[in-house]
C-alpha positions in Angstrom: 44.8 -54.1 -332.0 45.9 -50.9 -331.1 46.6 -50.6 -327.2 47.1 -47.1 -325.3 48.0 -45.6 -322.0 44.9 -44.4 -320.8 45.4 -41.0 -318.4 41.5 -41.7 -317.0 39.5 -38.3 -315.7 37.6 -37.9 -312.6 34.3 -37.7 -313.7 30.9 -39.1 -312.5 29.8 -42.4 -313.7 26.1 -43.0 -315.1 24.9 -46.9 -315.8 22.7 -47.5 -318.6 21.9 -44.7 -321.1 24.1 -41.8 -320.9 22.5 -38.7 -322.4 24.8 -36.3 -323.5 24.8 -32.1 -323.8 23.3 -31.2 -327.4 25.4 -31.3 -330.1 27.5 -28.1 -331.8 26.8 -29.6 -336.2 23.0 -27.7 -336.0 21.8 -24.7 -333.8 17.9 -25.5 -333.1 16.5 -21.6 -333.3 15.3 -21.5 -329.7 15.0 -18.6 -327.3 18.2 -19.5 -325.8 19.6 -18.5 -328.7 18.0 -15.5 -330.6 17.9 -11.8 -328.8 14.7 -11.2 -330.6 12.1 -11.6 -333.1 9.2 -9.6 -336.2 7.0 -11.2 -337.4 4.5 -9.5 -340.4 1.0 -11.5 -338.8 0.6 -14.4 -336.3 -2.2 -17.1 -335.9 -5.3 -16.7 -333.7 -6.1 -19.9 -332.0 -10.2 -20.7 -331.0 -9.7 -20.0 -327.7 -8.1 -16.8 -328.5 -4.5 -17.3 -328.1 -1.8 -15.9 -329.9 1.3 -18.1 -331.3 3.5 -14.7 -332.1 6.8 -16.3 -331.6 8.1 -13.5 -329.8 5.1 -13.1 -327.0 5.6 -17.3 -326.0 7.9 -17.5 -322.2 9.7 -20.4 -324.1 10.2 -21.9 -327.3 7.2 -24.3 -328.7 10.2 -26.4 -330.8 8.5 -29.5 -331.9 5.1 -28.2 -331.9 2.1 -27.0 -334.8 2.6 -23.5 -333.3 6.6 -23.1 -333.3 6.3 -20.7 -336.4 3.1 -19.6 -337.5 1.8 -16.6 -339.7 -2.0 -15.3 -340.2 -4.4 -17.0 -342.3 -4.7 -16.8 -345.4 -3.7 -14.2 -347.9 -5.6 -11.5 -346.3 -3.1 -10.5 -343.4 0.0 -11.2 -346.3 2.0 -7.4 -346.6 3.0 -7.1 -350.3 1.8 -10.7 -351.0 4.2 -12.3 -348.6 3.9 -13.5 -344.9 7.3 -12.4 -343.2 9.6 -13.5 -340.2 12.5 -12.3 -339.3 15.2 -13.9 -336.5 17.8 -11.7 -334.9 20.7 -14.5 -333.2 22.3 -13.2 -329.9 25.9 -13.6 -332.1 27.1 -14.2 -335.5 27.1 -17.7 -336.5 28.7 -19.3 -339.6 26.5 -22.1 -341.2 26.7 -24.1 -344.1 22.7 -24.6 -344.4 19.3 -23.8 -343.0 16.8 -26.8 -342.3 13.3 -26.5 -341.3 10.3 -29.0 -340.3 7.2 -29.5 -342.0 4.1 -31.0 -340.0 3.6 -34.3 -340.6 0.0 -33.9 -341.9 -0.1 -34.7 -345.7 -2.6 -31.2 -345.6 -0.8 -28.6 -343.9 3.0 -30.1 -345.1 3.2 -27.7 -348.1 3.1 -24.8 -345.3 6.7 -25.1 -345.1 7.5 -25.2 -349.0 8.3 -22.4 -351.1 9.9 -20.6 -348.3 12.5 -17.9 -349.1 15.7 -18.0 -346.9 18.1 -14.4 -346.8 20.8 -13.8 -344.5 22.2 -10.7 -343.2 25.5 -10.3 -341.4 24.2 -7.0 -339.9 22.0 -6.0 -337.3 19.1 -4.0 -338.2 17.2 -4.6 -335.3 17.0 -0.7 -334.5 15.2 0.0 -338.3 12.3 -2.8 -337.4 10.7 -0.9 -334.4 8.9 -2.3 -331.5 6.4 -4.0 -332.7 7.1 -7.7 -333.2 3.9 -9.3 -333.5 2.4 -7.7 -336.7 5.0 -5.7 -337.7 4.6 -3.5 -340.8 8.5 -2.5 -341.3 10.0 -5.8 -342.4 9.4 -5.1 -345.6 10.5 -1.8 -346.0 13.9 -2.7 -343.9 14.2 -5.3 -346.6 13.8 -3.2 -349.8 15.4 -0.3 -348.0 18.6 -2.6 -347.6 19.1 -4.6 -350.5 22.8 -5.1 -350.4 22.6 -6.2 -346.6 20.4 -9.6 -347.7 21.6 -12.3 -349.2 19.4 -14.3 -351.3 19.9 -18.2 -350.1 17.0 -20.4 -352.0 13.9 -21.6 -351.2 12.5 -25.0 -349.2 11.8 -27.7 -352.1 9.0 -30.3 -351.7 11.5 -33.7 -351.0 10.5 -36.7 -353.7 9.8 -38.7 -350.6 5.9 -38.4 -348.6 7.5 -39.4 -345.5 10.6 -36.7 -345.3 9.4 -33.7 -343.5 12.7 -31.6 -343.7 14.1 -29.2 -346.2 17.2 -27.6 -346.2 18.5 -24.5 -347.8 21.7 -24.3 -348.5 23.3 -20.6 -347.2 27.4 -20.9 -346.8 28.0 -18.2 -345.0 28.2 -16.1 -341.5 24.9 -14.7 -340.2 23.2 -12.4 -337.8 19.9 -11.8 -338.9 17.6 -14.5 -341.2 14.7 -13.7 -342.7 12.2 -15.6 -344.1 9.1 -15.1 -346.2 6.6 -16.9 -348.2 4.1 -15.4 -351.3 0.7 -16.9 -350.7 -1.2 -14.3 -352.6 -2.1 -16.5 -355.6 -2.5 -20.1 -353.5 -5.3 -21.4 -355.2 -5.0 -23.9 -351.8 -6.2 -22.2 -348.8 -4.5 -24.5 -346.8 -1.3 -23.7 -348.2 -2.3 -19.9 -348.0 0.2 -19.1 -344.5 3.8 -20.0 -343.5 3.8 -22.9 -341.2 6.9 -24.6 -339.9 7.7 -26.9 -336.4 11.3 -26.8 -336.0 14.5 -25.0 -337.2 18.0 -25.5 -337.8 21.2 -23.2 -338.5 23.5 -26.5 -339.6 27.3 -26.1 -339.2 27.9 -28.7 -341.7 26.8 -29.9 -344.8 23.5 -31.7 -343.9 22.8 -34.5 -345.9 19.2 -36.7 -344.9 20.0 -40.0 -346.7 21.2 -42.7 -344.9 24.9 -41.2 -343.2 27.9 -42.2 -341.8 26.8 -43.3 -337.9 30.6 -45.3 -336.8 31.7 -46.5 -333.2 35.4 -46.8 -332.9 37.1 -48.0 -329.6 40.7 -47.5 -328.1 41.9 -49.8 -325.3 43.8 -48.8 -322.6 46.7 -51.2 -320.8 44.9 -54.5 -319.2 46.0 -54.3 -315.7 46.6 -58.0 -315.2 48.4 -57.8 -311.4 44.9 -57.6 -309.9 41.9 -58.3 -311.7 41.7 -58.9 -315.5 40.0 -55.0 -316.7 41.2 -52.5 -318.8 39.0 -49.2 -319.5 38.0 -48.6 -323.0 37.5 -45.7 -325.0 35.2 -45.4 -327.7 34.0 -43.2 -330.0 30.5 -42.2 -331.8 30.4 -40.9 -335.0 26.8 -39.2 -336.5 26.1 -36.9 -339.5 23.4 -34.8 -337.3 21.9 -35.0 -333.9 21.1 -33.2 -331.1 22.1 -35.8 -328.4 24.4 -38.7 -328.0 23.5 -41.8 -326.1 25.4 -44.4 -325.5 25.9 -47.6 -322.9 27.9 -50.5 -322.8 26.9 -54.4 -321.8 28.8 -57.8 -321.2 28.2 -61.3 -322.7 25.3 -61.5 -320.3 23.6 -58.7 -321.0 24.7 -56.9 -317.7 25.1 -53.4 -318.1 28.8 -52.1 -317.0 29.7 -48.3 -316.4 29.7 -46.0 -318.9 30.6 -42.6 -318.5 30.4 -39.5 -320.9 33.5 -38.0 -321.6 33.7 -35.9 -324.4 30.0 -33.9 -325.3 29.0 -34.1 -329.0 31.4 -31.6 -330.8 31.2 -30.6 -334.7 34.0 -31.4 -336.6 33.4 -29.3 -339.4 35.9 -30.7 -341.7 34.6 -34.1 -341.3 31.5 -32.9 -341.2 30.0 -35.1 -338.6 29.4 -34.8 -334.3 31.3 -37.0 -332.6 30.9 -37.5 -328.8 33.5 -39.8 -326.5 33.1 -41.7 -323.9 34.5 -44.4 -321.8 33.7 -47.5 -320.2 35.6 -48.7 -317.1 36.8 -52.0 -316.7 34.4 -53.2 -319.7 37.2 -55.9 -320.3 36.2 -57.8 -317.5 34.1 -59.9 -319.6 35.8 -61.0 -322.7 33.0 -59.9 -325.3 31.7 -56.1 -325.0 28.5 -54.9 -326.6 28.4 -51.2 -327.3 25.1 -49.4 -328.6 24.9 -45.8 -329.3 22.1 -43.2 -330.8 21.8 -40.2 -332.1 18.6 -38.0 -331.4 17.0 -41.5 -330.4 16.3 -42.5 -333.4 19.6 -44.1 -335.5 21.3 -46.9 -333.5 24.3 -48.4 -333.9 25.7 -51.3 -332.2 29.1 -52.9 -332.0 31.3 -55.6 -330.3 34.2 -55.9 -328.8 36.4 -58.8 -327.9 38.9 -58.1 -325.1 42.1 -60.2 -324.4 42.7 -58.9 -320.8 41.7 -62.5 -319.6 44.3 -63.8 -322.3 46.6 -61.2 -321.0 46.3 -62.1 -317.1 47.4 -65.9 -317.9 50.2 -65.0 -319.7 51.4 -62.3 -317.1 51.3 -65.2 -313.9 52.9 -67.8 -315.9 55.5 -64.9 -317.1 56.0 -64.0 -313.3 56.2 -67.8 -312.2 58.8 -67.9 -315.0 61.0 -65.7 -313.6 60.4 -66.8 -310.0 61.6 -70.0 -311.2 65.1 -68.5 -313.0 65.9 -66.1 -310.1 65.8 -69.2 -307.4 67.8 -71.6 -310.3 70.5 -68.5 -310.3 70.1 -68.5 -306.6 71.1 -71.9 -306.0 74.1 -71.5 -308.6 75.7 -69.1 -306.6 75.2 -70.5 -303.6 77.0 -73.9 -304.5 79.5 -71.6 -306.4 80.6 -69.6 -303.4 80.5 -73.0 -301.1 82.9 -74.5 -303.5 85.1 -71.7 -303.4 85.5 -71.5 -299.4 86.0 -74.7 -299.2 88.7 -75.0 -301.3 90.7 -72.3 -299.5 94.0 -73.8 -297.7 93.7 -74.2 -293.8 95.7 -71.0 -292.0 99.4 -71.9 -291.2 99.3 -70.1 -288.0 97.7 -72.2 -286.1 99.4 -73.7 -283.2 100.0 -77.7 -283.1 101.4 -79.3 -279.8 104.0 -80.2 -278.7 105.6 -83.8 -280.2 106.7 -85.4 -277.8 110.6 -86.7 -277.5 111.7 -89.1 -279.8 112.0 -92.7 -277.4 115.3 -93.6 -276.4 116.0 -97.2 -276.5 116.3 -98.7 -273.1 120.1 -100.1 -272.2 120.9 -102.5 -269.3 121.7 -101.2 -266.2 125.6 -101.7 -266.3 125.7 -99.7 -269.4 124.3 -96.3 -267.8 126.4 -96.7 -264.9 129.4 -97.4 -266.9 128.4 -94.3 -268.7 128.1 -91.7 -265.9 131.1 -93.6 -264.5 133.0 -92.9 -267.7 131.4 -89.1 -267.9 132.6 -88.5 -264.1 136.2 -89.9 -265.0 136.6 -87.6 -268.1 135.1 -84.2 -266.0 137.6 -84.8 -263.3 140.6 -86.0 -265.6 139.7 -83.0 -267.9 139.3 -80.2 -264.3 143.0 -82.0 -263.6 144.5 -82.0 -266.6 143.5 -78.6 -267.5 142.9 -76.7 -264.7 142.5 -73.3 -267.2 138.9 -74.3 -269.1 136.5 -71.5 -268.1 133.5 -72.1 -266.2 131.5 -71.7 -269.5 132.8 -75.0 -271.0 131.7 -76.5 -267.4 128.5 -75.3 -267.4 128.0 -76.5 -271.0 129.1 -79.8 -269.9 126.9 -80.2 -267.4 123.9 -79.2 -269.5 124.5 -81.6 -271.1 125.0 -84.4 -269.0 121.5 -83.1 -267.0 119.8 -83.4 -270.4 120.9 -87.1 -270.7 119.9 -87.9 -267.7 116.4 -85.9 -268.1 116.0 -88.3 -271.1 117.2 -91.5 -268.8 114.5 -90.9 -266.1 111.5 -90.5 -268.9 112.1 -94.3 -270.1 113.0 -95.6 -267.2 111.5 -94.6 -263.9 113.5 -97.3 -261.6 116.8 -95.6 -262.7 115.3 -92.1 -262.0 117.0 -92.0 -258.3 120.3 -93.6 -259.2 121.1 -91.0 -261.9 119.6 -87.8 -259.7 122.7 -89.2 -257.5 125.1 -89.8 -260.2 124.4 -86.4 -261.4 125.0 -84.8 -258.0 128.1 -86.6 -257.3 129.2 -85.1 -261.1 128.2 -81.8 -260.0 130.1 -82.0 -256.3 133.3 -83.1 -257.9 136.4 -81.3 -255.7 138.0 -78.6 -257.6 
């Protein structure tokens, strides 16, 4: 299944039946559409009403009266009964169809009709009189080379089929029609008497035709709800409106919105209309059914996968939830490990250690000690009177330092050696 970005438009939305603008394949002759028309004679009704085409406010399309000459072949100018159409622009067709009545008696009204087209406008040579004009056929004969012969409407095989077509490839301005009813042996049949008309821009063909719905999904938008808006597409040979709408598995009717009117596509040679349906994937089967002029219906289903699509997006998302918090945890025991194997910094101060012990001696040993150390300070100040005071100092650094040692390991000598030091240090010179 093909899936698309879908750029939605701002439009309205309609539920239910959406009628669309009439399509561009067939031109329905209408006063909308014609600047004027001449007709040779017209029909009298009992109550004394006219059904000149050109004298109605508004187009009878649909009706006995649409087109209708004068009776019989008593009001015929040359044999014929004539019409003539002027359209308010040129047009290029591919074919002229018309409507018979539906009554078995009056349908041969419509048959034997001849079709010309014209891509001038003479509407100046036909004069002002439109009703029961007398000039249409001398603006034909006078201009030969301006008409061009198309056919003339055949009796269809089929009782039921009340068109016939003429087949006139080419660009128009003007049509004219006529039909001989001088030697009608059916009086019936003795006027030219048609309910609708067409100017088709394709090649009309009234057996059974191609009528197609194709559909285009856009993105399912699985962060919120499950939905997607879907764009399909209805395919008809021939029709004057499009109508489509769109329903889920329940028969509820979701919002369909006409997006594209019904355009000709004269290469294909069928009127297609689009339109779209938002958030139609909210239910996971979509029924779509779509008609053209009413009257051929098509209908279609759709399976979505936008539910599908939403599971597989959360567990996708818990996925990857999961991953980034494993990677998360990896890095954080990674850059634990490495801090921690860091060495401690070097500059950090430790105390002090404290003196190595010095092991305790009797008490006649330190006095024989600072009596020897006195001895040798005053032998050495006699014996060599010239040692500098340096040496002297140095000397009794040391000896202070001893005894500094002395009092830390053994408190009850601490006075005796503060004396013996003094006595050292008051020697005589």
């Amino acid at each position: 299944m093909k899936f698309l970005a879908y750029i939605l438009l701002t439009v309205s939305a309609i539920e239910g039946f959406t009628a669309a603008p009439s399509g561009l394949c067939r031109l329905k002759i209408a006063h909308n559409r014609i600047d004027s028309t001449w007709q040779s004679s017209y029909y009298t009704t009992a109550n004394n009403e006219s059904t000149c085409f050109y004298s109605q406010s508004e187009s009878k399309s649909g009706q006995w009266d649409f087109i209708h000459s004068g009776e019989y072949s008593s009001s015929a100018v040359d044999g014929f009964h004539w019409f003539v159409i002027l359209l308010n622009q040129s047009e290029k067709i591919r074919s002229v169809s018309v409507e018979s009545r539906a009554d078995s008696i009056v349908k041969g009204r419509a048959v034997d009709v001849e079709l010309y087209a014209s891509q001038l406008d003479l509407s100046s040579q036909l004069g002002p009189e439109h009703c029961s004009s007398e000039q249409i056929r001398s603006v034909f004969i006078l201009n030969p080379s301006a008409w061009n012969y198309c056919g003339k409407t055949k009796p269809h095989a089929r009782v039921n089929d009340n068109y016939l077509t003429v087949r006139c490839d080419q660009t128009v301005r003007m049509l004219l029609l006529r039909k001989f009813v001088r030697n009608l042996s059916n009086r019936d049949h003795q006027c030219m008497n048609i309910v609708n008309m067409w100017l088709n821009r394709v090649y009309i063909n009234y057996l059974p035709g191609r009528y197609k719905i194709t559909t285009e999904f856009g993105n399912c938008n699985a962060a919120s709800a499950p939905s997607a808006d879907i764009e399909f597409t209805f395919e008809s040979p021939d029709a004057s409106t499009h109508l489509c709408r769109a329903s889920d598995s329940n028969g509820k009717l979701l919002t369909t919105t006409a997006e594209k009117s019904p355009t000709c596509d004269v290469a294909d040679n069928v009127l297609r209309s689009q339109w779209l349906c938002s958030n139609c994937s909210s239910s996971a089967n979509v029924s779509v059914i779509c008609q053209a002029d009413s009257q051929h219906q098509v209908k279609k289903f759709i399976t979505t996968d936008c539910a599908k699509s939403n599971i597989l997006f959360v567990v996708k998302v818990l996925t990857v939830i999961f991953t980034s918090l494993v990677l998360a945890c990896v890095l954080i025991i990674f850059a634990l490990k490495k801090f921690c194997s860091q060495p401690r910094s070097s500059k950090k101060e430790l105390p002090d250690e404290p003196p190595a012990a010095v092991p305790s001696q009797p008490m006649t040993d330190l006095n024989r000690d600072a009596e020897q150390a006195g001895a040798a300070t005053t032998t050495a100040n006699v014996a060599q009177p010239s040692i500098s005071m340096q040496a002297a100092a140095a000397d009794e650094f040391y000896i202070n330092s001893k005894l500094f040692r002395s009092r830390r390991l053994n408190g009850d000598v601490t006075e005796y050696l503060d004396i013996v030091s003094i006595g050292v240090v008051r020697q005589p010179k």
